[in-house]
C-alpha positions as CSV (number, residue, x, y, z in Angstrom):
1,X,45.6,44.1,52.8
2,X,42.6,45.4,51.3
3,X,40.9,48.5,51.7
4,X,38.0,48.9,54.4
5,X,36.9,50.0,57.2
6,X,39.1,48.3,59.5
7,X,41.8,50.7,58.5
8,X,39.5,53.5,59.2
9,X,38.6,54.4,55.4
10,X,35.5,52.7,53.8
11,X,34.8,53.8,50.5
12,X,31.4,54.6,49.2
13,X,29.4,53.7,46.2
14,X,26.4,55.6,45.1
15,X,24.1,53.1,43.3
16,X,22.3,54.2,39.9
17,X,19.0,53.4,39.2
18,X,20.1,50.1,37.1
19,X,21.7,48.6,40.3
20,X,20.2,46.0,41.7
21,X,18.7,47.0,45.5
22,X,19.1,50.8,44.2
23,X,15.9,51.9,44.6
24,X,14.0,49.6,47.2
25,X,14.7,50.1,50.5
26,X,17.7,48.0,52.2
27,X,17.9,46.2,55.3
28,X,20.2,44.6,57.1
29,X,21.3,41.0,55.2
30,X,20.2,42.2,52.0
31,X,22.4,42.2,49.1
32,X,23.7,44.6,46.7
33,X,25.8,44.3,43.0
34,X,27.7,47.4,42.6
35,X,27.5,48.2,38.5
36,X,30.6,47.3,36.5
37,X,32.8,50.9,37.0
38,X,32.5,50.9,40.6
39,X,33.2,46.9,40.3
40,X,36.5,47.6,39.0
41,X,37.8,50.3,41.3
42,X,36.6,48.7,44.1
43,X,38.4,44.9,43.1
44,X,41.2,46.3,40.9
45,X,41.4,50.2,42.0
46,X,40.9,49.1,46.1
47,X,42.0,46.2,45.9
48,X,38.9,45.2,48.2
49,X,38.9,41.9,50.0
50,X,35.9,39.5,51.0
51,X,35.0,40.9,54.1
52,X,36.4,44.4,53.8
53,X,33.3,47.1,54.7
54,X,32.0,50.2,52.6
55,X,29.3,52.2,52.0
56,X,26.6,52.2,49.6
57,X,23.8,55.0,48.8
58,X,20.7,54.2,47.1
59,X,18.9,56.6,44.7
60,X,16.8,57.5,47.8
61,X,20.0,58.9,49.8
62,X,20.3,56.4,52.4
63,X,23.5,55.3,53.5
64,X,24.7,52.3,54.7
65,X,27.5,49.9,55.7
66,X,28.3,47.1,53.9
67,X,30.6,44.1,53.0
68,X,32.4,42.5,51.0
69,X,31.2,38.7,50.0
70,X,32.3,39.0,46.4
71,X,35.3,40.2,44.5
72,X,34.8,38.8,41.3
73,X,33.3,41.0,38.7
74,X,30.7,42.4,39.7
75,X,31.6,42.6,43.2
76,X,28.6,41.7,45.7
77,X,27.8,43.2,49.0
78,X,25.5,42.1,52.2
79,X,24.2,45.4,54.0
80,X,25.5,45.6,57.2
81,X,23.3,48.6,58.6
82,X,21.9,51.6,58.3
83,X,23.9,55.3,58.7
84,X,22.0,58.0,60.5
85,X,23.4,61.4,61.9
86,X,26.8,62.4,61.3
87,X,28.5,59.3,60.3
88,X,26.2,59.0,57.1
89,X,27.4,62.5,55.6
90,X,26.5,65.9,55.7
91,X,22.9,67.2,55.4
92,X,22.2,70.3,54.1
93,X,19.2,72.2,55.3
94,X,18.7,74.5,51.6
95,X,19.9,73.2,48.2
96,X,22.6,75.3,46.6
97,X,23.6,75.7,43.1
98,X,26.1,76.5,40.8
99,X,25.9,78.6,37.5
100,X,29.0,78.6,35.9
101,X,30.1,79.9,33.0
102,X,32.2,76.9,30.4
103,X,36.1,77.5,30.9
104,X,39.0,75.6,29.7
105,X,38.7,72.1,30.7
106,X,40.6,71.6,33.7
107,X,39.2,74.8,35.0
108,X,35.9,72.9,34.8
109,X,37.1,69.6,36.1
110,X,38.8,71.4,39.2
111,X,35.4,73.5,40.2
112,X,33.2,70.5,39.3
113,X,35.3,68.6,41.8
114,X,35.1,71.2,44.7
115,X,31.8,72.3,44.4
116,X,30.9,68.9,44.9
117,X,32.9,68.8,47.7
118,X,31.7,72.0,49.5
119,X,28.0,70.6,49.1
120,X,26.8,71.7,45.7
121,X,23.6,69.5,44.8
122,X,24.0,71.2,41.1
123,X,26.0,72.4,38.4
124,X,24.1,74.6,35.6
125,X,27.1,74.9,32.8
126,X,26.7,78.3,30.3
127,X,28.7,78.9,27.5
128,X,29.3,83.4,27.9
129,X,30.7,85.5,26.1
130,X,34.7,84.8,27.9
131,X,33.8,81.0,27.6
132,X,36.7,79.1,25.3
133,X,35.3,79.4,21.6
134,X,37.1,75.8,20.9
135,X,33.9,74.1,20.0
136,X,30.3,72.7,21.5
137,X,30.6,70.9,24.7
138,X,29.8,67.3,23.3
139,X,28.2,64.5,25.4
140,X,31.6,62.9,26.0
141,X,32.6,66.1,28.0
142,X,29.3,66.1,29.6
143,X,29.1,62.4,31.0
144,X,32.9,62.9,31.8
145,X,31.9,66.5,34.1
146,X,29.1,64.2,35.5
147,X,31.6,61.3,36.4
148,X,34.0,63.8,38.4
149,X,31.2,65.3,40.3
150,X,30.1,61.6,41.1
151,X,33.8,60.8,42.4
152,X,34.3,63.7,44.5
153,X,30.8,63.5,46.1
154,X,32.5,59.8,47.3
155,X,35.3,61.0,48.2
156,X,33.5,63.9,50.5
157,X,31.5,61.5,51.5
158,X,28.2,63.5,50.6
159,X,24.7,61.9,50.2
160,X,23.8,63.1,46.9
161,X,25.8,63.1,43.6
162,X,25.4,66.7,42.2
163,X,23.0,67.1,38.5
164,X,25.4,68.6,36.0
165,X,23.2,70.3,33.5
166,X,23.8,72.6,30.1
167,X,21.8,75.3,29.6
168,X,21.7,78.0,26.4
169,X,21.5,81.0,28.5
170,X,22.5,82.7,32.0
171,X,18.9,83.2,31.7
172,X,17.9,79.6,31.6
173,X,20.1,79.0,34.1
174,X,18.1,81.4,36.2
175,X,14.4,79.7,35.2
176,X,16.5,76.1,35.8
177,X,17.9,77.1,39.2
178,X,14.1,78.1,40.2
179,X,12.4,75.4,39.6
């Protein structure tokens, strides 16, 4: 059996701005085509069946159950309903931040992942003077930083997938983090 919510997990997809339905605002019977990473975890990952429900968030924030009515690449969904209160994810009333310095890879992977998880809405990444000296963080490392923070905000079941930023300076980070 497939994943859903019927055994009391429903996984969620965030939907980018490229996604069809991303940034228009959904209604009950509409339908949604989940972009082709979150197509393959949800048929080959998941293992998600026609009928099986999830989530999807648009760009706005707005949550909502859905369902499956394809599997095939790119899987399709029909919204279900709208998610208010509790069972759409956590609020927060004031934005918080992260400035933190560059460390060793999996240091970075490991508080990307948990500060997503705790509620972080962003990550401004600074090489200092203790940071690693192996090299420029390239885009590669970058996008892959931004990916992580994008999986655990599903897995926590937040609203909002985190901005993971580089900046020059702990000063920059300050100017960033004001704005």
């Amino acid at each position: 059996m497939g994943g859903g919510s019927a055994q009391g997990f429903s996984p969620r997809f965030f939907l980018s701005p490229a996604d069809r339905g991303a940034d228009r605002a959904l209604a009950p019977g509409d339908a949604v085509v989940l972009d082709t990473e979150d197509s393959h975890h949800a048929a080959r990952v998941l293992r998600l069946r026609m009928g099986d429900g999830c989530e999807v968030v648009t760009t706005a924030g707005d949550v909502f159950r859905a369902e499956v009515v394809t599997v095939r690449e790119p899987v399709a969904l029909t919204v279900v309903e709208r998610l208010r209160g509790p069972e759409a994810g956590a609020v927060y009333r004031h934005e918080v931040g992260l400035v933190q310095a560059l460390a060793r890879p999996a240091v970075m992977d490991y508080v990307l992942e948990k500060g997503t998880e705790t509620g972080a809405d962003f990550f401004l990444l600074v090489a200092a003077a203790g940071s690693p000296r192996h090299g420029d963080v390239g885009a590669a490392r970058l996008e892959r930083w931004r990916r992580i923070a994008r999986e655990a905000a599903k897995q926590s079941k937040q609203t909002r997938v985190p901005r993971v930023d580089l900046v020059s300076s702990p000063a920059e980070a300050l100017r960033h983090a004001q704005t």
